[in-house]
C-alpha positions as CSV (number, residue, x, y, z in Angstrom):
1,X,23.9,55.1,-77.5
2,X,24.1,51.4,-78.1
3,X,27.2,49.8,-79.0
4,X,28.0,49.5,-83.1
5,X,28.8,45.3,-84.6
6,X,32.0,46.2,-86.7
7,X,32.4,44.3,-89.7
8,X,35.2,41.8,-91.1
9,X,36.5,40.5,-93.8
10,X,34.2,37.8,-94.8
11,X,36.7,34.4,-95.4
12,X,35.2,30.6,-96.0
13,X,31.4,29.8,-97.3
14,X,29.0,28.5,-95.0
15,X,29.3,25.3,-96.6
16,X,33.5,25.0,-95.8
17,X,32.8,25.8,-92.2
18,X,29.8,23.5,-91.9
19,X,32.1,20.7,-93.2
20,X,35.1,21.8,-91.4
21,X,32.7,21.6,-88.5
22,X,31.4,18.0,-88.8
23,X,34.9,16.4,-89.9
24,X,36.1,17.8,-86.7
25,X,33.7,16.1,-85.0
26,X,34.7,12.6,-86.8
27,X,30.8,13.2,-88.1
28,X,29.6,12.0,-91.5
29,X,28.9,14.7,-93.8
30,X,24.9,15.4,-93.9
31,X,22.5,17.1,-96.7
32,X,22.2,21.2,-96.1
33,X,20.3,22.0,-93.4
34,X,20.7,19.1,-91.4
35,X,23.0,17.8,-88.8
36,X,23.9,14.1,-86.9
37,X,24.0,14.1,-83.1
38,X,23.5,10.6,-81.9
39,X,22.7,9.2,-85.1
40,X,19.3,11.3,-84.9
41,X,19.3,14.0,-87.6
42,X,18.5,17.9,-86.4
43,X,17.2,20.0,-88.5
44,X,19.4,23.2,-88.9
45,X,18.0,27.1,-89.3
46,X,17.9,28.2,-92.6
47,X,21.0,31.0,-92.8
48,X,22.5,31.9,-96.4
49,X,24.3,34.3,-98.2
50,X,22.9,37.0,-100.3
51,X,24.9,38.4,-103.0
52,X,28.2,37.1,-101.1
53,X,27.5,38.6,-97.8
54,X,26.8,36.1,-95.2
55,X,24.8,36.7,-91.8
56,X,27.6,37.0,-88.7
57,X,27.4,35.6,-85.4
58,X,28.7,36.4,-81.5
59,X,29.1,34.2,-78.4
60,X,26.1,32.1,-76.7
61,X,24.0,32.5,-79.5
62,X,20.6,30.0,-79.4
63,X,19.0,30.0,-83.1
64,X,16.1,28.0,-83.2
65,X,15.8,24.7,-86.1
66,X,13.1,26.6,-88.1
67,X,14.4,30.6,-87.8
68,X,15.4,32.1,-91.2
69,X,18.7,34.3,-91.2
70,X,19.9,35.6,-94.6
71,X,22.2,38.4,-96.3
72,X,23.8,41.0,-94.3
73,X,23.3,40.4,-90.9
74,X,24.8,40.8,-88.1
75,X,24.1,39.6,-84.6
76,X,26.0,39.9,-81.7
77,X,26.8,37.6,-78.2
78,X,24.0,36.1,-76.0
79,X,21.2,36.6,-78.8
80,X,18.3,33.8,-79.3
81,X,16.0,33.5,-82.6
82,X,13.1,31.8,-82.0
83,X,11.0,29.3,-83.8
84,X,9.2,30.9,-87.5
85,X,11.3,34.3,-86.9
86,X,12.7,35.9,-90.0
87,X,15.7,37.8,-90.5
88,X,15.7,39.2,-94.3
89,X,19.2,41.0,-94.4
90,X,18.9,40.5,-98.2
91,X,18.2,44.1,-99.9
92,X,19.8,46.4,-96.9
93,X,21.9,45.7,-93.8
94,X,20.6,44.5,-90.5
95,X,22.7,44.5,-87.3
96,X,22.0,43.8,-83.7
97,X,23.3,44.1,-80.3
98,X,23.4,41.8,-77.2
99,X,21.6,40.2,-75.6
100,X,18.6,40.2,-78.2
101,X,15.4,38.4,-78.1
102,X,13.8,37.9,-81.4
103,X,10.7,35.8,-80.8
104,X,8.4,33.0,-82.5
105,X,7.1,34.4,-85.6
106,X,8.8,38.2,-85.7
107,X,10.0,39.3,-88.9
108,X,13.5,41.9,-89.5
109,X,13.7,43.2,-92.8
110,X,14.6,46.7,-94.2
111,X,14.4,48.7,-97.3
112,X,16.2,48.7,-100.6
113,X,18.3,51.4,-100.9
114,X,16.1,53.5,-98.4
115,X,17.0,52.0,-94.8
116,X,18.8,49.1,-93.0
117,X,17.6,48.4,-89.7
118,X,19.9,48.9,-86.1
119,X,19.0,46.8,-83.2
120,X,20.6,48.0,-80.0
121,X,21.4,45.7,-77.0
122,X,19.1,44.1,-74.2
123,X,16.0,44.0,-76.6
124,X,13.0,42.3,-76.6
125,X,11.2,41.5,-79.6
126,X,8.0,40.3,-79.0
127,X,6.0,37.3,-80.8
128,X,4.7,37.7,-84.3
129,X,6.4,41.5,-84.3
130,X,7.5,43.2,-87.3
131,X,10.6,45.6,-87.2
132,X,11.4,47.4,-90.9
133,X,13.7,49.9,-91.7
134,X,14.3,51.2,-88.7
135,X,16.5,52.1,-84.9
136,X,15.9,50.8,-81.8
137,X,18.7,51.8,-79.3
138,X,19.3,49.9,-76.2
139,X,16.9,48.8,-73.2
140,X,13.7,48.5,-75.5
141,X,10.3,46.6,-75.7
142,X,8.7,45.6,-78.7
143,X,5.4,44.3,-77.5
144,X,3.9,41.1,-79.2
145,X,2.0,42.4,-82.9
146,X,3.8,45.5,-83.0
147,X,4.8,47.3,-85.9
148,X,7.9,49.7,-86.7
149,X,8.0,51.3,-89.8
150,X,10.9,52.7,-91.9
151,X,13.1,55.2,-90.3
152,X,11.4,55.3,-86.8
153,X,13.5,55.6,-83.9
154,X,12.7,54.1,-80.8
155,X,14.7,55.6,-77.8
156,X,15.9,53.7,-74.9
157,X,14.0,52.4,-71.9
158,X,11.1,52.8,-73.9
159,X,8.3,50.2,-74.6
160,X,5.6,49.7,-77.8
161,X,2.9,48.1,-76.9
162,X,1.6,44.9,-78.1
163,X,0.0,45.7,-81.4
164,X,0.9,48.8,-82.0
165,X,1.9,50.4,-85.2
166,X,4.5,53.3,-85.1
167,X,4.6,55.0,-88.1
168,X,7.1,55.9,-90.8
169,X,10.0,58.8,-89.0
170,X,8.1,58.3,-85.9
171,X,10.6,59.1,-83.0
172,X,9.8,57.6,-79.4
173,X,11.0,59.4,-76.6
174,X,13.0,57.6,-74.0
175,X,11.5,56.3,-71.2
176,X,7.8,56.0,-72.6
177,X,5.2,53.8,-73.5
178,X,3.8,54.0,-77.1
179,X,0.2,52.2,-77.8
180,X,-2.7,52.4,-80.6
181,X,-2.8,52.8,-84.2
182,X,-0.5,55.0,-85.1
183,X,1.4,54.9,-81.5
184,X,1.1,57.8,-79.4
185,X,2.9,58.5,-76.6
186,X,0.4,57.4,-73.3
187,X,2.7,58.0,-70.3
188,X,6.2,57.5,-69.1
189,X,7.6,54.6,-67.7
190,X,9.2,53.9,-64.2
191,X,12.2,52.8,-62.9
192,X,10.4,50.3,-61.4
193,X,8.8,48.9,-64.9
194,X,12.4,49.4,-66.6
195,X,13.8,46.8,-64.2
196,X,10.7,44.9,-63.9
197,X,9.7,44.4,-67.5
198,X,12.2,45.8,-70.4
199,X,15.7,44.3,-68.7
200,X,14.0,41.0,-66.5
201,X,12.4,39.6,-70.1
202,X,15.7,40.2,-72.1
203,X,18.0,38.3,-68.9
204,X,15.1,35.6,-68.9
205,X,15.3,34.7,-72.8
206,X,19.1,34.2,-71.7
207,X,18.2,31.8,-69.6
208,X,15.8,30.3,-71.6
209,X,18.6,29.9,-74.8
210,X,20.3,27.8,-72.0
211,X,17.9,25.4,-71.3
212,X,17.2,25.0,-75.5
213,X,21.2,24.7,-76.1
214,X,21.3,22.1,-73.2
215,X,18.6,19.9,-74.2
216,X,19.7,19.7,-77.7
217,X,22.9,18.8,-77.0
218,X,24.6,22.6,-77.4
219,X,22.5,22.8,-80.8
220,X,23.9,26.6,-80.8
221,X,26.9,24.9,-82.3
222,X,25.6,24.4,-85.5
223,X,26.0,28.1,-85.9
224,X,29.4,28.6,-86.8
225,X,30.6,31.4,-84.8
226,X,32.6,34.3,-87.1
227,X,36.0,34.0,-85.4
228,X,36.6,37.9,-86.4
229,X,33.4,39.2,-85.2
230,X,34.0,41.9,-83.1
231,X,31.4,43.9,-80.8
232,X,32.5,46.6,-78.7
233,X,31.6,46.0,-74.7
């Protein structure tokens, strides 16, 4: 089973820590959203609180300028949100593992009331995906265009196939490939492709965070880390 995000007691606003932040810094305080480095203003991710619960952050974690975080969220060590993606922790909870790759244009969100969503660790979210209400335990592929419904479950070492749609309570064996509309199981996958495909793309987005953190001058920064976030190993 993947590893569970514990929660904390929530402390300071975003705004406090932002400020703390830049005053450490011996930075000028900037509008929301926006930070100095070099005199050249950087445009921050969008990430706010919904009904006083903010989104939580790990270690080494590269959020892209234009991603949206909000509500009850959170995301653990070595994670990067790319440019457009959407994290909408606003009507239910949404918490993910290490190691995640959410990527350009993918949209988390869950259900009011109904379903939060559980992201595991080493996970690959493809572009433009769409993950709703739903589990995904470790080792996983969401192919680019792919949809998961409310109360799926997608089992480790498993991969869904670029623009697939899995169904509402659909529940994806381990080690399988998914395709079509609705997904269907097509054939199982090998050792070969778990190594080759699910775990190579989630240790190359790490390295791709790393060149993004570098070139903007450790950007990742911005993101105040939660000092009490804890995520068990």
């Amino acid at each position: 089973m993947f590893s569970r995000i514990q929660n904390f007691e929530e402390s300071d606003t975003r705004d406090d820590k932002q400020n703390s932040w830049c005053q450490s810094q011996n930075q000028k305080q900037v509008p929301k959203g926006c930070l100095r480095q070099n005199q050249q203003p950087v445009t921050m991710p969008v990430i706010l609180p919904v009904e006083d619960k903010h989104p939580q952050f790990g270690n080494n974690c590269f959020i892209a300028p234009n991603a949206t975080i909000v509500g009850d969220v959170i995301i653990g060590n070595d994670c990067s949100i790319w440019f457009n993606a959407v994290i909408r922790g606003d009507v239910n909870f949404i918490r993910i593992g290490n190691k995640v790759n959410i990527q350009d244009g993918a949209v988390i969100h869950c259900t009011f009331k109904r379903c939060g969503t559980t992201i595991g660790n080493n996970i690959s979210i493809g572009h433009n995906a769409i993950v709703h209400g739903c589990t995904l335990h470790d080792d996983v592929l969401i192919g680019m265009g792919a949809i998961v419904m409310d109360k799926a479950v997608v089992h480790s070492n498993t991969i869904i196939a670029a623009g697939s749609v899995v169904l509402e309570e659909t529940i994806c064996e381990p080690g399988s490939i998914y395709a079509g509309i609705p997904a269907k199981k097509v054939k199982e996958i090998s050792e070969e492709m778990i190594n080759g495909e699910i775990k190579r793309i989630t240790g190359n987005y790490v390295h791709y965070a790393g060149w993004f953190r570098k070139k903007t001058n450790s950007l990742h920064e911005n993101i105040i880390p939660n000092p009490g976030l804890k995520t068990d190993e």
